[in-house]
C-alpha positions in Angstrom: -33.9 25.6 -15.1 -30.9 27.9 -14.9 -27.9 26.9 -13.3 -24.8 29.5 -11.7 -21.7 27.2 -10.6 -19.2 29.1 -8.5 -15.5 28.4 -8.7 -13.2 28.2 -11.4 -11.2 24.4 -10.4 -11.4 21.2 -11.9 -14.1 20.6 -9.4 -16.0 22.9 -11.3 -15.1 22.2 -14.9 -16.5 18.4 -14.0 -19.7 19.9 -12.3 -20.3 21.8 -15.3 -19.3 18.9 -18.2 -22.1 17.2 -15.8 -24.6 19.6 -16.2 -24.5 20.4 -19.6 -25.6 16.2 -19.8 -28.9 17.6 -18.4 -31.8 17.5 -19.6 -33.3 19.5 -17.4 -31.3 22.7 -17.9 -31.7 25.6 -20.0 -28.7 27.8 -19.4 -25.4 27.1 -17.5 -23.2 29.6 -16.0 -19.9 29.3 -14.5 -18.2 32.1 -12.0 -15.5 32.7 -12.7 -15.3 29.1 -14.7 -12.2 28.7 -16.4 -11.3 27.6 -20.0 -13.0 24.0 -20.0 -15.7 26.0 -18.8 -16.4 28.5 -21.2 -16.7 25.8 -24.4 -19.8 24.1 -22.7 -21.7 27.1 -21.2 -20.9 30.8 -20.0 -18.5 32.1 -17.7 -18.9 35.0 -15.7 -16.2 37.3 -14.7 -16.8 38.0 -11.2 -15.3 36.2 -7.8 -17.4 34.0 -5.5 -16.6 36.0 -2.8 -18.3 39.2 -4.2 -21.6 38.4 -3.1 -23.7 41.1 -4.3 -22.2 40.6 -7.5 -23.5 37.3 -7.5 -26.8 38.6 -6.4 -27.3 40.6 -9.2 -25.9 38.1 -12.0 -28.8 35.7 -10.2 -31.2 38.0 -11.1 -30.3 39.8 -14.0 -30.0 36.0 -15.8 -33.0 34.7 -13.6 -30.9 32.0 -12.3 -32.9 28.9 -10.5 -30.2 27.4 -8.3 -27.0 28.4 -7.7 -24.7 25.4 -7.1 -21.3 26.4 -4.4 -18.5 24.5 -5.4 -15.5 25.9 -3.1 -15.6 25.7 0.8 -14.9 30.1 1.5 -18.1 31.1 0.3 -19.8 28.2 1.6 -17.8 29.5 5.1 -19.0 33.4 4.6 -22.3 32.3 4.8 -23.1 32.8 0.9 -26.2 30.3 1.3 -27.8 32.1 3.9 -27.3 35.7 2.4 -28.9 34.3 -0.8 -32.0 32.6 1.1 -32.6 36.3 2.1 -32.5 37.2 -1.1 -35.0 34.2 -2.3 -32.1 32.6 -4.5 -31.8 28.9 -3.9 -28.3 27.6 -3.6 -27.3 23.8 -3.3 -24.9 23.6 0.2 -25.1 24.2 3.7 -25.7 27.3 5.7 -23.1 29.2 7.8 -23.7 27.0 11.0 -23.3 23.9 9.2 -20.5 24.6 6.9 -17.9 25.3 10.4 -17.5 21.3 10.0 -15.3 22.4 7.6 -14.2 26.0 8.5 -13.4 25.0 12.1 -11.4 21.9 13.1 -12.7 22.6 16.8 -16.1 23.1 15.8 -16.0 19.3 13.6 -14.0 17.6 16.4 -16.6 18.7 19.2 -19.2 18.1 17.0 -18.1 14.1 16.5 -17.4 13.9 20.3 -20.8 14.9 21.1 -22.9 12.9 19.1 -20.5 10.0 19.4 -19.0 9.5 16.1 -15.4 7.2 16.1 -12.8 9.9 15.3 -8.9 10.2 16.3 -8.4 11.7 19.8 -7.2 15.5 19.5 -6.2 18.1 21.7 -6.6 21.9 21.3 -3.7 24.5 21.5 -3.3 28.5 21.5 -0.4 29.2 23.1 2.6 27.8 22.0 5.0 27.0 25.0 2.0 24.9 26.0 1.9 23.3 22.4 5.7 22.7 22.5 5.7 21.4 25.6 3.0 18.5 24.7 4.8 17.7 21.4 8.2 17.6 23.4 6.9 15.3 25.6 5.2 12.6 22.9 6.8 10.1 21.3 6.1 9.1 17.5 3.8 10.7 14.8 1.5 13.0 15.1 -1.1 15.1 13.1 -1.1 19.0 13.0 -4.1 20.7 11.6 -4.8 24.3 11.2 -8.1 25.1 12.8 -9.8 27.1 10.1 -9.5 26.8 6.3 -5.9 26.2 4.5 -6.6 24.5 0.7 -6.3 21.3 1.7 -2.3 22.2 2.9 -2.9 22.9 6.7 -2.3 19.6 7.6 1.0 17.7 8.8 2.0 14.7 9.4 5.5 13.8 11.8 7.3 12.3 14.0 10.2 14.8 13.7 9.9 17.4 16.8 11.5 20.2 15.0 9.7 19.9 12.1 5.9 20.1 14.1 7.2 22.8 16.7 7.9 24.9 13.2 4.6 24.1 11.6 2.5 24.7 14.5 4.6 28.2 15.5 3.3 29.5 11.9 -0.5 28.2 12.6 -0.1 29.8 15.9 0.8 33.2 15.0 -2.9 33.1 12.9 -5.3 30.8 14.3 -5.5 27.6 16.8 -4.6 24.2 16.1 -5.5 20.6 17.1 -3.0 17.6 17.9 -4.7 14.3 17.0 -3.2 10.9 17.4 -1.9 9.4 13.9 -4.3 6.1 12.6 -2.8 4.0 10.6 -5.1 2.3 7.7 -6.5 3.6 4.4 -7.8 6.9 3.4 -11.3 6.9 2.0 -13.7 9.5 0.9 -17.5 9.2 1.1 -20.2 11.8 -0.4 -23.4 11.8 0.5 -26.4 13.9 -0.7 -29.1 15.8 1.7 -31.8 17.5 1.1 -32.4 18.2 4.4 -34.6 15.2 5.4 -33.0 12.5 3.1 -29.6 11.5 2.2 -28.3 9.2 -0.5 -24.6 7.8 -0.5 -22.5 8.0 -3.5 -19.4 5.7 -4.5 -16.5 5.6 -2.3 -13.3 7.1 -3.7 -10.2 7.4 -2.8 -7.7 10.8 -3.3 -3.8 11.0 -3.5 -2.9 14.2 -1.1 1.0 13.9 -1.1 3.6 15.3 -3.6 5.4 12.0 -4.5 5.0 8.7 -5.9 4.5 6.4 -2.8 2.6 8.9 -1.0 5.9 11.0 0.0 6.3 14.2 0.4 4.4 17.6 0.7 0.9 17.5 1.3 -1.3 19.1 -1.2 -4.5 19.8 -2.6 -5.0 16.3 -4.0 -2.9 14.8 -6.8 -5.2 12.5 -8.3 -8.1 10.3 -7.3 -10.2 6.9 -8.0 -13.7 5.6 -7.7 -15.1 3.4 -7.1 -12.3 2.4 -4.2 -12.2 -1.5 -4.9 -11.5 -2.3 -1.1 -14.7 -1.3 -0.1 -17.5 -3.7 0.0 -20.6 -3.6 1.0 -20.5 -5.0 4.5 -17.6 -1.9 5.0 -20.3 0.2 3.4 -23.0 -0.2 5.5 -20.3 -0.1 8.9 -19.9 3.4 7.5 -23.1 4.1 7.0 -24.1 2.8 10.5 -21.7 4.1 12.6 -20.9 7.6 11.2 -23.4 8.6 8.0 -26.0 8.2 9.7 -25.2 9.2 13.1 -23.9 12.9 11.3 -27.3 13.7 9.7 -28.7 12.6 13.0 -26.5 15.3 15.1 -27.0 17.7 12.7 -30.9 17.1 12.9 -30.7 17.6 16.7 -28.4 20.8 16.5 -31.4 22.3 14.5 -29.5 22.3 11.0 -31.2 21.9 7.9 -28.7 20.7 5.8 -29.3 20.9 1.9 -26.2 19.7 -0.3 -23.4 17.8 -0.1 -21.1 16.5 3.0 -18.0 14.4 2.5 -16.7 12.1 4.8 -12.9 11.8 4.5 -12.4 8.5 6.6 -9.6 6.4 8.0 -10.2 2.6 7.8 -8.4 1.3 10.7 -8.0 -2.3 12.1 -10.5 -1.1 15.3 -13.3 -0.2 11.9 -13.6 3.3 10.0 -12.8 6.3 11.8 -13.8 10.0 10.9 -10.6 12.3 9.8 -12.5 15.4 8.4 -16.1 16.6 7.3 -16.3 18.6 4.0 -19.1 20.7 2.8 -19.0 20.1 -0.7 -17.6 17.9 -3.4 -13.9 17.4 -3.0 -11.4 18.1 -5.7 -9.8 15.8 -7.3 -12.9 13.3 -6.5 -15.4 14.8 -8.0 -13.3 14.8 -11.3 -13.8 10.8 -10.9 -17.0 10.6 -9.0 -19.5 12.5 -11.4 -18.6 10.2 -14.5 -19.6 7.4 -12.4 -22.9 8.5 -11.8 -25.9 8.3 -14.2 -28.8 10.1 -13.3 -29.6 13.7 -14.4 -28.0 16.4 -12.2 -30.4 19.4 -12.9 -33.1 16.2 -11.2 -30.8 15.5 -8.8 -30.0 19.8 -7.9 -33.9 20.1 -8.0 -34.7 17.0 -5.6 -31.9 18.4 -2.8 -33.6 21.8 -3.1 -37.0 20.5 -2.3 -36.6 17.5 -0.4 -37.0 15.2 -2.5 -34.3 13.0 -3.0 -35.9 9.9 -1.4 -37.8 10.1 -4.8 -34.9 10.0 -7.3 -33.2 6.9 -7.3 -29.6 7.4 -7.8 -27.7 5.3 -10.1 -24.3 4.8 -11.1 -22.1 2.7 -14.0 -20.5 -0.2 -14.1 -17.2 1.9 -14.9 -14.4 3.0 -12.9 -12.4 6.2 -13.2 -9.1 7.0 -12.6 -8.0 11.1 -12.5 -4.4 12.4 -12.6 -3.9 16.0 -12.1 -1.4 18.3 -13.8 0.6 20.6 -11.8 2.4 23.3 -12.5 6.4 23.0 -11.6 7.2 24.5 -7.9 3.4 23.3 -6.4 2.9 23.1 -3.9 5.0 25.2 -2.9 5.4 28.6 -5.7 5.0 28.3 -9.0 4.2 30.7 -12.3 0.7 31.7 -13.8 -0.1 32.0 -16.9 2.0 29.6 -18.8 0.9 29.0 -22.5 -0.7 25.1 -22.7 -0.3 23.8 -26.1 -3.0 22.8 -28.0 -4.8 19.5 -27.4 -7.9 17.8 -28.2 -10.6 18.7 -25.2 -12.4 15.4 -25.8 -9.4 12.8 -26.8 -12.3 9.9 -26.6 -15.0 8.8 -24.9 -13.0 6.6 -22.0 -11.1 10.0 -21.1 -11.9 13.6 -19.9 -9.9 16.4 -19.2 -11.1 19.0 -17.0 -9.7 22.3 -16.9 -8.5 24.6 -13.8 -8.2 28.1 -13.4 -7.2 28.4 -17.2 -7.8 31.6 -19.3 -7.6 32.2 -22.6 -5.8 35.0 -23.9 -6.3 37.1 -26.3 -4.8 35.4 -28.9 -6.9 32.6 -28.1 -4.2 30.6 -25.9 -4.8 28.6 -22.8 -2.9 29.8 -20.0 -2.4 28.3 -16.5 -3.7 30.0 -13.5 -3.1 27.9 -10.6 -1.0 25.4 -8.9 -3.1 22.7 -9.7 -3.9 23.2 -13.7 -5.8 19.8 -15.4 -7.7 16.9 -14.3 -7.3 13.8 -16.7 -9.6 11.2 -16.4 -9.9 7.7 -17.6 -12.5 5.2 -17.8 -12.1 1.6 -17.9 -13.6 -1.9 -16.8 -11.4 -1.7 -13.9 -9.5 0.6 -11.8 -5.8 -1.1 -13.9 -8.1 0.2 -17.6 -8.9 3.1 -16.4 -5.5 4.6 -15.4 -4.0 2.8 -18.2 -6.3 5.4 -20.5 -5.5 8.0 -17.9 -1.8 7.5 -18.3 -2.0 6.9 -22.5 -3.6 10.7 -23.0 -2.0 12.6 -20.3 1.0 13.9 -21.9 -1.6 15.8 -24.5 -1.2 18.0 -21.8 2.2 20.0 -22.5 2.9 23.3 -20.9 6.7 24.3 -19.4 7.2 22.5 -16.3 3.9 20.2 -16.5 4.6 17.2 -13.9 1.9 14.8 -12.4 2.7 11.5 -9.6 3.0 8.2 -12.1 1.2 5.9 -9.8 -2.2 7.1 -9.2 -4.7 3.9 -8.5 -1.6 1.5 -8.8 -2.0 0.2 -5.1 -5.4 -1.1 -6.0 -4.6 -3.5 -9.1 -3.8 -6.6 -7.5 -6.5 -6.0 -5.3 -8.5 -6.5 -8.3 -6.6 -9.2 -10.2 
């Protein structure tokens, strides 16, 4: 089979490192890909979001499925227009993917079919937000109602600070006010091909700035799995009370939903409780969560696309993984493109990965950075303590002006696991 990834992330460098483990595939294309990218199959230079372009590179290179890795085409509908055009692609369809695209839509969706979640409030006019926020005392959770990179989000008790964020969401779009939980963040992935669905390991991302989870919220600064404080009686809780009850509502809504759904979830002292729905693998996760798992991924593409999954038993290692990302200086806020990357070695052992994003090589042969967010370096160890401990040994391979990356990714965890 031939596979087309779209993106150009991290996410995508992993998916496509993945891949190329395959057995099962006989060409691998990445669109736009990046630099990690292009040294284990081909990139193509066109954007996700040009959908007849990606139309005709289907058919000109006779692709079999095409495999959506960011949420905006996955939002415009890109699955549906390609089922019209009989190209299979691996995520949901317009309907389904508003979990994501529309905080409303997710929130009324987990009301209806009775799935724990934070109590929220909708605004769209803003003397009726400020009034509310005015009148509450202690934190509270902003979210932008449609897409923001994983930035729309903030977290306060500081009055001036929310009426600010929420003015600039309301100038756009709507926003909900939920109630803050207090607990631990986890993330859950689970496959569905539409009939069947298969749970992956749990991991856990880093979303602020800082060490000590301070600061600005961002796209995800690094990421473990499998989370160590998640056993299996937790696991089936969450499997219970809000997997199962998801594919269930979506079943009912009349959704046939083929691909992936993540799960970001609060564990709180009342038992886990639903923050957000994704439609596809997270970044920096994924980055962790692939390396963990050891059956075929052209088997596993081909099972979601015909319903099949229930017959491919999915199994994972013994291993964890620990990911630190590489930012560029001034994210997340603004930062430069295309600064040179010295050279390093792409695979600096077999207990570490690097995975590239939004990197280009020049013309003389250079890697350049092309995002906020530039490298994903992964370790692999016995334990969550090994595995960052080889995360941490290789990461300054990475040497660009202004590199920077938070210094205590999966620390929380190691007496957990002493």
């Amino acid at each position: 089979m031939k596979i087309l990834i779209l993106g150009s992330g991290a996410r995508e460098s992993a998916l496509a490192w993945m891949f190329s483990k395959s057995k099962s595939i006989s060409g691998l294309f990445t669109a736009p890909g990046n630099a990690g990218t292009h040294e284990i199959g081909m990139n193509i230079d066109i954007d996700p979001m040009d959908f007849e372009a990606v139309i005709r590179n289907c058919k000109e290179k006779q692709i079999t499925y095409v495999f959506v890795g960011p949420e905006t085409p996955l939002a415009e509908g890109i699955v549906d227009i390609l089922k019209a055009e009989n190209i299979t692609a691996i995520g949901p369809p317009k309907k389904a993917a508003q979990l994501e695209s529309s905080k409303t839509f997710s929130k009324n969706f987990m009301k209806t079919h009775r799935i724990p979640t934070a109590e929220a409030r909708e605004f769209s006019d803003y003397e009726e937000y400020k009034s509310y926020v005015e009148s509450y005392k202690g934190m509270l959770v902003v979210k932008k109602n449609g897409l923001a990179g994983g930035k729309g989000v903030l977290e306060s008790d500081n009055t001036p600070q929310i009426l600010e964020f929420g003015k600039r969401i309301l100038e756009t779009d709507t926003l909900l006010v939920e109630e803050f939980l207090t607990g631990y963040e986890i993330s859950i992935f689970a496959l569905c091909d539409g009939k069947n669905f298969v749970i992956l390991p749990p991991c856990s991302d880093y979303k602020k700035a800082g060490d000590g989870d301070t600061g600005l919220n961002t796209g995800g600064m690094g990421s473990i799995c499998p989370n160590p404080w998640v056993d299996a009686g937790l696991k089936e809780q969450i499997k219970i009370e809000i997997i199962e009850p998801t594919f269930t509502g979506l079943k009912k809504e009349g959704i046939i939903y083929k691909g992936i759904l993540y799960f970001g979830l609060m564990i709180t002292d009342k038992g886990p409780k639903i923050l957000e729905y994704n439609v596809r693998f997270g970044d920096p996760e994924t980055q962790v969560l692939l390396p963990i798992v050891k059956t075929d991924l052209g088997n596993v593409t081909e099972a979601i696309a015909n319903g099949t999954l229930d017959t491919i038993p999915i199994s994972e290692c013994s291993q964890s993984a620990v990911g630190v990302v590489v930012a560029s200086k001034g994210y997340p806020g603004d930062y430069k493109k295309g600064i040179p990357v010295k050279p390093f070695p792409e695979s600096p052992g077999k207990n570490v990965l690097i995975f590239h994003a939004s990197t280009t090589v020049d013309e003389q042969g250079r890697v350049l950075t092309g995002g906020g967010r530039c490298f994903s370096v992964v370790g692999l160890g016995k334990d969550t303590l090994e595995a960052a401990s080889r995360a941490y040994k290789y990461i300054d391979v990475i040497d660009f002006e202004g590199a920077w990356y938070r210094k205590d990714i999966g620390k929380k965890f190691f007496i957990d696991e002493d």
